[in-house]
DRENTOR-558533 format. One line per field, with one value per residue (C-alpha): residue in one letter; chain; x, y negated, z. Coordinates in nm, 2 decimals, m for minus. Layout:
DRENTOR-558533
type [a;...]
mol [A;...]
c1 [X;...]
c2 [Y;...]
c3 [Z;...]
//
This chain:
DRENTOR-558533
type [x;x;x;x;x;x;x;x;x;x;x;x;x;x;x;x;x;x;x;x;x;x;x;x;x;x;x;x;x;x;x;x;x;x;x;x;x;x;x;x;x;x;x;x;x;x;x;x;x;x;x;x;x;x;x;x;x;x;x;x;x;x;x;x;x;x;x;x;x;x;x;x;x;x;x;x;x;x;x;x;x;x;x;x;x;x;x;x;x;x;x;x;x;x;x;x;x;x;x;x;x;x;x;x;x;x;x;x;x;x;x;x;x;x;x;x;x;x;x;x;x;x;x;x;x;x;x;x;x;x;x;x;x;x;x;x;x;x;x;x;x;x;x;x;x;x;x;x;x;x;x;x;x;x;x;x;x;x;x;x;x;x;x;x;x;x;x;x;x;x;x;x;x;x;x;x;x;x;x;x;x;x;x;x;x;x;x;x;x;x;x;x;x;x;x;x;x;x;x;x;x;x;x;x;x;x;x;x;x;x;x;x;x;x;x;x;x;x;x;x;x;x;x;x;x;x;x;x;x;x;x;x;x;x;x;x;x;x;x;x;x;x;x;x;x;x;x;x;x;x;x;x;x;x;x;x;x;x;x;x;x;x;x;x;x;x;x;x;x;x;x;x;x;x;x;x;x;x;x;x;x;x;x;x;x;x;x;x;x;x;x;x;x;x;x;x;x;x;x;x;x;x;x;x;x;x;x;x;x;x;x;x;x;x;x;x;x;x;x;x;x;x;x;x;x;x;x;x;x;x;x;x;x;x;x;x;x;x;x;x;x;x;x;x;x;x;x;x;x;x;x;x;x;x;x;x;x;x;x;x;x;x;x;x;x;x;x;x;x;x;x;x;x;x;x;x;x;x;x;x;x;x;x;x;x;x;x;x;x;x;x;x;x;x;x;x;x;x;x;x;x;x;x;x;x;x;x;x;x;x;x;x;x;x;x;x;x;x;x;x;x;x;x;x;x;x;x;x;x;x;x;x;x;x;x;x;x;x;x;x;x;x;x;x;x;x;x;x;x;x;x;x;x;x;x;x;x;x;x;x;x;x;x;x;x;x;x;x;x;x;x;x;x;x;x;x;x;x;x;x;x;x]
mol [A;A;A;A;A;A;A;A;A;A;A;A;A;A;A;A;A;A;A;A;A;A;A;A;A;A;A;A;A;A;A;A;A;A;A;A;A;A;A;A;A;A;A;A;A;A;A;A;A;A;A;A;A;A;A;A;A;A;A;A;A;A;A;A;A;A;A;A;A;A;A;A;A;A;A;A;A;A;A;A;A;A;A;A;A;A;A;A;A;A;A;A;A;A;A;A;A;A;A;A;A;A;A;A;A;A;A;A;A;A;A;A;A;A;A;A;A;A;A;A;A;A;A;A;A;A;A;A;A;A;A;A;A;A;A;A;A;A;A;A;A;A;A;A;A;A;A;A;A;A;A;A;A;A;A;A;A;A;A;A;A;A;A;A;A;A;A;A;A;A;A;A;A;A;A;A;A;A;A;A;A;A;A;A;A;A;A;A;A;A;A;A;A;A;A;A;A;A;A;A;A;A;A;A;A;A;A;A;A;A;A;A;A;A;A;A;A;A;A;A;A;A;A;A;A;A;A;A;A;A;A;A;A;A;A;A;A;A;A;A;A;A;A;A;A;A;A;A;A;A;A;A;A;A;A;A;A;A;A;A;A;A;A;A;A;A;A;A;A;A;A;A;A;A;A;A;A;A;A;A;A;A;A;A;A;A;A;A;A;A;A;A;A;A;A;A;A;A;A;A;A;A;A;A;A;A;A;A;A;A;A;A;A;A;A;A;A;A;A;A;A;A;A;A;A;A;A;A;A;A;A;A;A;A;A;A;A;A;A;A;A;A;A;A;A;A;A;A;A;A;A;A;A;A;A;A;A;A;A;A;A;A;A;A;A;A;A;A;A;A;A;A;A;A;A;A;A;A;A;A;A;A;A;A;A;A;A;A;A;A;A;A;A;A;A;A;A;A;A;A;A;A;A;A;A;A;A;A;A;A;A;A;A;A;A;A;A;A;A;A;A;A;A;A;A;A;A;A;A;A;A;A;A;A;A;A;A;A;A;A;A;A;A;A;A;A;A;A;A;A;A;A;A;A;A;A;A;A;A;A;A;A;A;A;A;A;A;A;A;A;A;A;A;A;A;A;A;A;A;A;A;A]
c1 [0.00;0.15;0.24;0.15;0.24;0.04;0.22;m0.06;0.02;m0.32;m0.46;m0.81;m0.66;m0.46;m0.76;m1.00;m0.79;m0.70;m1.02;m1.29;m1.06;m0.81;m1.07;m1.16;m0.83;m0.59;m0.33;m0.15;m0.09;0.20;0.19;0.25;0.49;0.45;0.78;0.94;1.26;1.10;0.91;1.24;1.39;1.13;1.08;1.42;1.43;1.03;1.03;0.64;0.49;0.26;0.31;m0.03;0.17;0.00;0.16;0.11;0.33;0.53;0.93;1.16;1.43;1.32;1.02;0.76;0.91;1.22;1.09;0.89;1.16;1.42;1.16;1.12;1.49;1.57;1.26;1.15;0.93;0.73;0.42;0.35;m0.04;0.02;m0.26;m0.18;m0.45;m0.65;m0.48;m0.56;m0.41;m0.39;m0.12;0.23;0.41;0.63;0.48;0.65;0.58;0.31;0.43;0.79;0.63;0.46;0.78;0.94;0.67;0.41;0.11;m0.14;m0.17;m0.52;m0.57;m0.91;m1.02;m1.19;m1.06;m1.37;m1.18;m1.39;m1.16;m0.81;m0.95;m1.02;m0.62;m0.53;m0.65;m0.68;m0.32;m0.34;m0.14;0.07;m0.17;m0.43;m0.24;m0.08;m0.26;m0.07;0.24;0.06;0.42;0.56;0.26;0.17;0.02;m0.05;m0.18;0.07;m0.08;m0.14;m0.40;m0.54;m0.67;m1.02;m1.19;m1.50;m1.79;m1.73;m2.10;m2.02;m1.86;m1.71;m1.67;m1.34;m1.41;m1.18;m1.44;m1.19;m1.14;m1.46;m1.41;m1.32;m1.56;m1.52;m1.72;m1.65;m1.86;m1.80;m1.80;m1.75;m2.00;m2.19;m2.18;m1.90;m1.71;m2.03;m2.18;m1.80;m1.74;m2.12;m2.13;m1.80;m1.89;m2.25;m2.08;m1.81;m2.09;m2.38;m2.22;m2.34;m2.06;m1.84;m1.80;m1.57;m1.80;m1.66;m1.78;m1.59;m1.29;m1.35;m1.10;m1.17;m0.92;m0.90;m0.70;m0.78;m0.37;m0.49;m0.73;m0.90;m1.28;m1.25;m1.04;m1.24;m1.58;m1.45;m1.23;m0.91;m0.61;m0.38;m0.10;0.23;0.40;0.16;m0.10;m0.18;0.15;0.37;0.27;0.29;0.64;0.73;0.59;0.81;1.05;1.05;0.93;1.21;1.14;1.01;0.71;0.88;0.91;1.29;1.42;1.47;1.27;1.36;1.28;0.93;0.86;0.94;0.77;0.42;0.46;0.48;0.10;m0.01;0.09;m0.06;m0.44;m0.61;m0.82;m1.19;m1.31;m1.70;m1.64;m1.30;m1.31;m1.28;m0.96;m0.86;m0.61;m0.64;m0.54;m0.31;m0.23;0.02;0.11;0.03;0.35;0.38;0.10;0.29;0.56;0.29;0.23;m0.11;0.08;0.18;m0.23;m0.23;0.03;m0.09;m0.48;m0.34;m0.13;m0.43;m0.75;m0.63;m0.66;m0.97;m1.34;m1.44;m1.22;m1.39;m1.23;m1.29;m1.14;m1.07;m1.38;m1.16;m1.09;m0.78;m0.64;m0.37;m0.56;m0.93;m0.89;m0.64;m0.90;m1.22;m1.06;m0.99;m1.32;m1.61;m1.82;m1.81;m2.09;m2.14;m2.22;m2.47;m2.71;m3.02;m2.85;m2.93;m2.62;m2.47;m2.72;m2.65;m2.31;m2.31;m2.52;m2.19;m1.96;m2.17;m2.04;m1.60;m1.70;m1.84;m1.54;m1.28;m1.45;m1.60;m1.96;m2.09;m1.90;m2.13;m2.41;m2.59;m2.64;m2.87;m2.76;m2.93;m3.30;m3.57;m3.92;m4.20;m4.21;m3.86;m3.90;m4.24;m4.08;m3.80;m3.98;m3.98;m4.12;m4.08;m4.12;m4.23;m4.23;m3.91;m3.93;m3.67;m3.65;m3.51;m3.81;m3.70;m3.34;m3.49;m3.62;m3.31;m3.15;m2.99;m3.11;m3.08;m2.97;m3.03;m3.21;m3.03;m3.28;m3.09;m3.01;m3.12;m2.79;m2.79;m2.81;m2.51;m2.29;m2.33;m2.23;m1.92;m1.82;m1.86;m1.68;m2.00;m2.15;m2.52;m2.53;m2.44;m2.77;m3.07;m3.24;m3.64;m3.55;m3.26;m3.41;m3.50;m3.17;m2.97;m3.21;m3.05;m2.69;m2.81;m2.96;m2.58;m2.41;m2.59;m2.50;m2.15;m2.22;m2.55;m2.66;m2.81;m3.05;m3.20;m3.53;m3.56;m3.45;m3.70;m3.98;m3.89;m3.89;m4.24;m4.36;m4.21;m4.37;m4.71;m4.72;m4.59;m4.86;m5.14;m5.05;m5.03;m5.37;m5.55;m5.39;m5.50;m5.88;m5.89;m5.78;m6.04;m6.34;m6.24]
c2 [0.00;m0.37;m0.55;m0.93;m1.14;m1.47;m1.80;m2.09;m2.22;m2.20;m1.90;m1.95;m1.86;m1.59;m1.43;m1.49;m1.30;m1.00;m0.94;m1.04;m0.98;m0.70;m0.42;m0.59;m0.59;m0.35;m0.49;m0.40;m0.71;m0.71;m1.01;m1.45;m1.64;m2.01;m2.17;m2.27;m2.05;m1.77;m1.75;m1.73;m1.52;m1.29;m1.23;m1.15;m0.88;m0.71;m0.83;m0.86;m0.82;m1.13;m1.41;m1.71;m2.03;m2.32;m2.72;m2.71;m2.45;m2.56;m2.66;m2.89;m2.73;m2.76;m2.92;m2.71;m2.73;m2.59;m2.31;m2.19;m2.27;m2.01;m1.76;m1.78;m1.80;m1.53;m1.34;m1.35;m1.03;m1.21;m1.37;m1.70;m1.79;m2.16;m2.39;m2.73;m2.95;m3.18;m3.31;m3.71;m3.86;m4.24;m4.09;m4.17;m4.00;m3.69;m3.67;m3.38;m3.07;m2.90;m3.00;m2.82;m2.53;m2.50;m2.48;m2.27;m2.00;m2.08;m2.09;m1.94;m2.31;m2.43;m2.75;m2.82;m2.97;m2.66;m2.38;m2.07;m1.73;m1.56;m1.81;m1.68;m1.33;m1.37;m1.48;m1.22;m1.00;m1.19;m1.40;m1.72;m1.78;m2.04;m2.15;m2.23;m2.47;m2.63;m2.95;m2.95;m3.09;m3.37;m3.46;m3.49;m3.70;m3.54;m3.70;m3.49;m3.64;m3.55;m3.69;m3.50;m3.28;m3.01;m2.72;m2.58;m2.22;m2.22;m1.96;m1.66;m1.67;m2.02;m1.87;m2.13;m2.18;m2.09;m2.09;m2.30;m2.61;m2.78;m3.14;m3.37;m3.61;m3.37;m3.22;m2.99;m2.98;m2.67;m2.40;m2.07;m2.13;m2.44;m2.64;m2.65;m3.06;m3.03;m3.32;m3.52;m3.45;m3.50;m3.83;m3.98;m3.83;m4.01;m4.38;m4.36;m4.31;m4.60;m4.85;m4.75;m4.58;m4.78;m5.03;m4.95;m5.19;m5.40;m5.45;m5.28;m4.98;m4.70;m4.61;m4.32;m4.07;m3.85;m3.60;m3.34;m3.09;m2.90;m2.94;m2.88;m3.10;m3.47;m3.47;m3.74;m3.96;m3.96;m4.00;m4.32;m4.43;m4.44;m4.40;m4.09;m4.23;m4.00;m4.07;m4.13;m3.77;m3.45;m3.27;m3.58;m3.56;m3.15;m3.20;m3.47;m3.28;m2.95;m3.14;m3.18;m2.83;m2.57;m2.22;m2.08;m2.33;m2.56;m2.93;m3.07;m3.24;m3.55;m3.83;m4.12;m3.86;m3.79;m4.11;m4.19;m3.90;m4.00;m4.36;m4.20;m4.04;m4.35;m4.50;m4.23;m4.31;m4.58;m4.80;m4.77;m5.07;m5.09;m5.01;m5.11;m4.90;m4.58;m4.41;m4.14;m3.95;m3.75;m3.42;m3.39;m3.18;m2.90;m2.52;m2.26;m2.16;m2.48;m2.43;m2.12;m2.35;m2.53;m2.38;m2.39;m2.54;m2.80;m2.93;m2.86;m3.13;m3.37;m3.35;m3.35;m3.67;m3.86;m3.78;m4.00;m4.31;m4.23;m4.22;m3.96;m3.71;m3.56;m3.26;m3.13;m2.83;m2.58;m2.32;m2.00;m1.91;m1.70;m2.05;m2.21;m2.50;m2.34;m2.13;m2.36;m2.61;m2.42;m2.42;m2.73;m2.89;m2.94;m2.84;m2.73;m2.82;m2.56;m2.70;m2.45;m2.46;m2.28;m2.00;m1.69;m1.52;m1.81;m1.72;m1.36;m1.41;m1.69;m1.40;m1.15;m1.43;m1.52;m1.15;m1.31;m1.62;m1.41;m1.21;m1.48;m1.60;m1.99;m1.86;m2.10;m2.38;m2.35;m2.59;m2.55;m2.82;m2.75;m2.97;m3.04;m2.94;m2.88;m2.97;m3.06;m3.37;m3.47;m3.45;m3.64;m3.96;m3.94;m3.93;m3.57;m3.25;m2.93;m2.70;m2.42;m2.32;m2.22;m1.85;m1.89;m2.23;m2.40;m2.20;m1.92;m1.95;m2.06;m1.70;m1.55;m1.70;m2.03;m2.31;m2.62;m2.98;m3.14;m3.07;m3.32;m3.31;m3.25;m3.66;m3.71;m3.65;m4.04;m4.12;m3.90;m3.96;m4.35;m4.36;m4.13;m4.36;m4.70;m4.52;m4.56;m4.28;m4.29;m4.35;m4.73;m4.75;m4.96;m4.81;m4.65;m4.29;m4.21;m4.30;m3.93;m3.89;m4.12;m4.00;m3.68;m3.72;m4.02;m3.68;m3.52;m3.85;m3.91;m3.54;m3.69;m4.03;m4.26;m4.36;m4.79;m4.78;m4.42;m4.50;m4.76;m4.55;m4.30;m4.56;m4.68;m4.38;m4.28;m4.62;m4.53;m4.23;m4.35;m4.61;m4.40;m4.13;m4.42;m4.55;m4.27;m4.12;m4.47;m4.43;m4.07;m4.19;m4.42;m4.20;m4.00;m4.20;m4.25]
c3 [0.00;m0.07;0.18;0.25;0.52;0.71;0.72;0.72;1.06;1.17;1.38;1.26;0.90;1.02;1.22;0.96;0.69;0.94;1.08;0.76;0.48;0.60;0.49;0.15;0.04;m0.11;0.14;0.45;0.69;0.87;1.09;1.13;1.17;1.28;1.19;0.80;0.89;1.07;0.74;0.51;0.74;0.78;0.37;0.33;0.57;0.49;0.14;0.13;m0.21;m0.08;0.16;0.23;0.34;0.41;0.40;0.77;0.92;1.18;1.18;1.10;0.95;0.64;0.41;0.29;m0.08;0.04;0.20;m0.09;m0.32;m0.11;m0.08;m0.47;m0.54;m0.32;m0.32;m0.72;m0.64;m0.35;m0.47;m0.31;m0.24;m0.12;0.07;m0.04;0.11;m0.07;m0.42;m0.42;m0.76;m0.60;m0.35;m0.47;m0.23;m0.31;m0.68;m0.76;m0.56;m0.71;m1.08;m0.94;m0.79;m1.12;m1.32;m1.06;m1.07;m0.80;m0.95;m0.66;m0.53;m0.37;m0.32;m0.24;0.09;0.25;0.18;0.21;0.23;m0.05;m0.28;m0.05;m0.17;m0.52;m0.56;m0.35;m0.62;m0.88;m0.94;m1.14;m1.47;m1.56;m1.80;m1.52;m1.36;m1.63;m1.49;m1.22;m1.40;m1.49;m1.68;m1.30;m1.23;m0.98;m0.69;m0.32;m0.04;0.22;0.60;0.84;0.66;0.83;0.61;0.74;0.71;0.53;0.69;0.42;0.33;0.16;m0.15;m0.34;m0.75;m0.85;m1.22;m1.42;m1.51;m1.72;m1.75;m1.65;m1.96;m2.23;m2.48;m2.75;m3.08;m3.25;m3.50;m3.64;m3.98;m4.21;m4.34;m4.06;m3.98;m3.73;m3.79;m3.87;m3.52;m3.38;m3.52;m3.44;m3.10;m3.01;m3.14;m3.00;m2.68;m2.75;m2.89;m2.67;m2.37;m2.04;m1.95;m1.65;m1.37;m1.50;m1.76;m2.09;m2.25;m2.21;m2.37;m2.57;m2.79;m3.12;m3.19;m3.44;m3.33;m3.70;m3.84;m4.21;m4.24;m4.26;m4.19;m3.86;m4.07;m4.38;m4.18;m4.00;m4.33;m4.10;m4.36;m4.38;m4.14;m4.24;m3.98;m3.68;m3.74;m3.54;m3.67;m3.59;m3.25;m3.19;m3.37;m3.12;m2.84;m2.87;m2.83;m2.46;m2.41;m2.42;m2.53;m2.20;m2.21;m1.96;m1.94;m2.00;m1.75;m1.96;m1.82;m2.09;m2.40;m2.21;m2.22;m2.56;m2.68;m2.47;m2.60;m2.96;m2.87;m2.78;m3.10;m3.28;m3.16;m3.45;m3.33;m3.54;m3.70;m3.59;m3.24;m3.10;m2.80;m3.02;m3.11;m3.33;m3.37;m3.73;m3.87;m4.13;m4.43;m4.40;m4.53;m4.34;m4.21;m4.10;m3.83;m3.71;m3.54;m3.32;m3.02;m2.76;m2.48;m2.70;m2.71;m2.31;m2.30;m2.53;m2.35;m2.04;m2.19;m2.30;m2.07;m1.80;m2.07;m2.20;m2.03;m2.30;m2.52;m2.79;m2.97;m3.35;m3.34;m3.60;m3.66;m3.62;m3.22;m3.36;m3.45;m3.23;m3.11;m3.01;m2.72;m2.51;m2.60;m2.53;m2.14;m2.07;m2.21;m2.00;m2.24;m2.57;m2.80;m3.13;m3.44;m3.63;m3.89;m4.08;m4.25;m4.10;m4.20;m3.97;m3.65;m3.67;m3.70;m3.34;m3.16;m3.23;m3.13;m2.78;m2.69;m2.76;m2.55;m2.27;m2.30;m2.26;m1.98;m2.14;m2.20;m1.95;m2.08;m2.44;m2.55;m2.92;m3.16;m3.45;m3.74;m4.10;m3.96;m4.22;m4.10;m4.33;m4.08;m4.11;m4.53;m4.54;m4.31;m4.58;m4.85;m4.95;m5.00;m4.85;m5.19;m4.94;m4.57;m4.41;m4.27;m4.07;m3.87;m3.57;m3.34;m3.48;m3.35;m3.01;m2.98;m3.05;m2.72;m2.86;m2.60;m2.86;m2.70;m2.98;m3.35;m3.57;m3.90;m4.24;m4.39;m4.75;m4.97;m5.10;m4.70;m4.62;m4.91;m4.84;m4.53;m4.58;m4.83;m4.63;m4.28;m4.11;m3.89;m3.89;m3.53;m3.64;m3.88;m3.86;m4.13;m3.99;m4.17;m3.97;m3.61;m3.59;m3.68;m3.46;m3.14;m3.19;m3.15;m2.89;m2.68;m2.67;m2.61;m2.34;m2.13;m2.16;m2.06;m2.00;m2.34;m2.27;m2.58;m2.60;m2.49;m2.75;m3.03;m2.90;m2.91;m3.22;m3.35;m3.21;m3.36;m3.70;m3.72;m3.59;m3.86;m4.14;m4.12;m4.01;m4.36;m4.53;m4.44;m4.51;m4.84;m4.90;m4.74;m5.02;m5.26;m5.14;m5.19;m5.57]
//
């Protein structure tokens, strides 16, 4: 049986884990210690295969880093589960701890206030990867509260969520297969939120960020008519960015080239026209075995670069998940909205991949978007027909499980080609026969952040419609009487 031994500094810990958790757990527990040097001493001579240290055990020998820093030099095979205490990110003090326990191998770090001991068991059997606290580095930005902070047991019937969540202010807009209106949704979704997004308290609206992490291709720039920038694009910036993470995913220890390289992805964000608090950051147009050179982490450092800037990130990803940039992507996002469409062939295929996002563990994480609806409705209040009734419709894909946020209806193709050419999403209109339309995308915008004139678009909308039918049956009453 492995071994693990107790080093939090708190007997209410220590108790809690012998006498609740000792029997759930595939674990023999062969004692405390109180002190930083009776700890280090102690795993050199048991070697446990596990050790739960906490930022309060006792001593002044050393500091907590250096402790866990010698038992991981001199004890590779020791697993370290570390209570940190609560993570505030205006502290400045000791800014580097958590990133250099990252980097050094620690990754079983919790650093939430309370601590319940159902969490302490899932990463007793359940270790962390690297790639789950990536955040952490923050680019040795890392800020820890360090005063006095006492880390309290939780009752174990208050299980806590130790899903990853992903970032707060970044969304994904992603589909299975192109066509589907991804970068159309993408693009108007992120200026609704910069020109209509409720202003903050300093009065602005927020500051909102459109990337499309796609390397081979252009749809964000083309949509919002930002030129093909050569030197500032979505490759420049991966190429830039491996080159301050060596080959064993770690950062260099090279604080002036960091910089330079994180002022380079600031200059790499254009400014859109129509609503200056939006900024892209385009694709570009490269071969194939040029993408094999980018790696994921290298879009874990550039979000992780950039969501502390922006209120809102919005991602266009690629529509394959075997590409580089989707599944890093799909778990840092808060939520990731797909893009799909009428085509059955399309549904069936979404119901399949429900069964990979399950699997991967971001199921939770996924919202649908139905784009280019067809309604007999939506055609009439643009001026055309339906030639006959759709057998398979937007209810339809309701009853095969897809809970729809939004039904965007299909835009005549004079409408869409217009705006495409002009750089003008439709969100910006203030034409009557794309309120439907623009009250769509104004429904998803406003999940991610509080929308000021949705109500009115709804109303106008309502009145719109009102008035176009009331016309047209006193028309067809006339016609009648003839």
């Amino acid at each position: 049986m492995k071994r693990l031994l107790l080093a939090t500094g708190n007997p209410k810990i220590d108790n809690a884990v012998k006498i609740k958790l000792s029997k759930e757990i595939d674990y023999e527990i062969i004692g405390s210690v109180d002190l930083k040097r009776d700890l280090i001493n102690k795993v050199k001579e048991e070697k446990p295969d596990l050790v739960i240290v906490s930022k309060i055990l006792g001593g002044k020998d050393y500091s907590i880093l250096e402790t866990l820093l010698t038992i991981r030099t001199e004890n590779p095979n020791t697993r370290i589960i570390y209570l940190a205490g609560h993570l505030d990110s205006s502290n400045k003090e000791k800014v580097n701890e958590l990133a250099t326990l990252v980097m050094s191998g620690v990754y079983d770090i919790i650093h939430e206030r309370d601590v319940s001991l159902d969490l302490i068991k899932e990463l007793i059997n359940h270790p962390r990867e690297r790639e789950q606290v990536l955040y952490l580095i923050k680019h040795i930005k890392t800020n820890v509260v360090y005063e006095e902070e006492l880390v309290e047991v939780e009752e174990v019937e208050d299980v806590e969520d130790i899903e990853e969540e992903g970032y707060k202010n970044v969304f994904l807009v992603s589909s299975i297969k192109p066509g589907t209106g991804k970068s159309f949704v993408s693009t108007n979704l992120a200026t609704c939120i910069a020109k209509y997004g409720k202003r903050k308290e300093n009065g602005e609206r927020p500051k909102v960020a459109i990337i499309e992490a796609d390397l081979q291709n252009l749809s964000v720039g083309t949509v919002l008519k930002i030129d093909d920038d050569k030197e500032h694009n979505l490759k420049t910036v991966m190429d830039k960015i491996s080159t301050i993470i060596d080959k064993d995913g770690n950062l260099i220890d090279d604080r002036l080239q960091i910089m330079t390289v994180n002022n380079f992805i600031e200059n790499s964000f254009q400014q859109y026209d129509l609503a200056k608090n939006l900024y892209a950051l385009v694709g570009s147009q490269v071969r194939m075995e040029e993408i094999s050179d980018v790696k994921p982490l290298y879009y874990v450092y550039l979000i992780e670069k950039v969501l502390e800037d922006f209120d809102v990130v919005i991602i266009d990803t690629n529509s394959s998940l075997a590409h580089t940039t989707t599944l890093p992507l799909l778990k840092m996002c808060n939520t990731a909205y797909y893009v799909i469409d009428l085509d059955f062939n399309n549904i069936s295929n979404n119901i399949r991949y429900k069964e990979t996002l399950k699997n991967i563990e971001v199921s939770d994480k996924i919202k649908y978007v139905l784009n280019k609806d067809i309604t007999e409705e939506n055609r009439e209040l643009t001026n055309r027909i339906l030639v006959e009734p759709l057998e398979f419709n937007a209810d339809s894909i309701k009853e095969l499980g897809f809970d729809l946020v939004a039904r965007i209806p299909e835009l005549p193709i004079e409408v869409f080609l217009n705006r495409l050419f002009a750089g003008q999403p439709v969100i910006l209109d203030n034409k009557d026969y794309t309120l439907k339309v623009r009250y769509e995308i104004s429904k998803i915008a406003n999940e991610i952040w509080p929308i000021e004139n949705i109500d009115l678009i709804e109303k106008d909308y309502e009145k719109y419609k009102e008035k176009f039918f009331a016309s047209k049956t006193k028309k067809g009453g006339l016609f009648f009487r003839k």
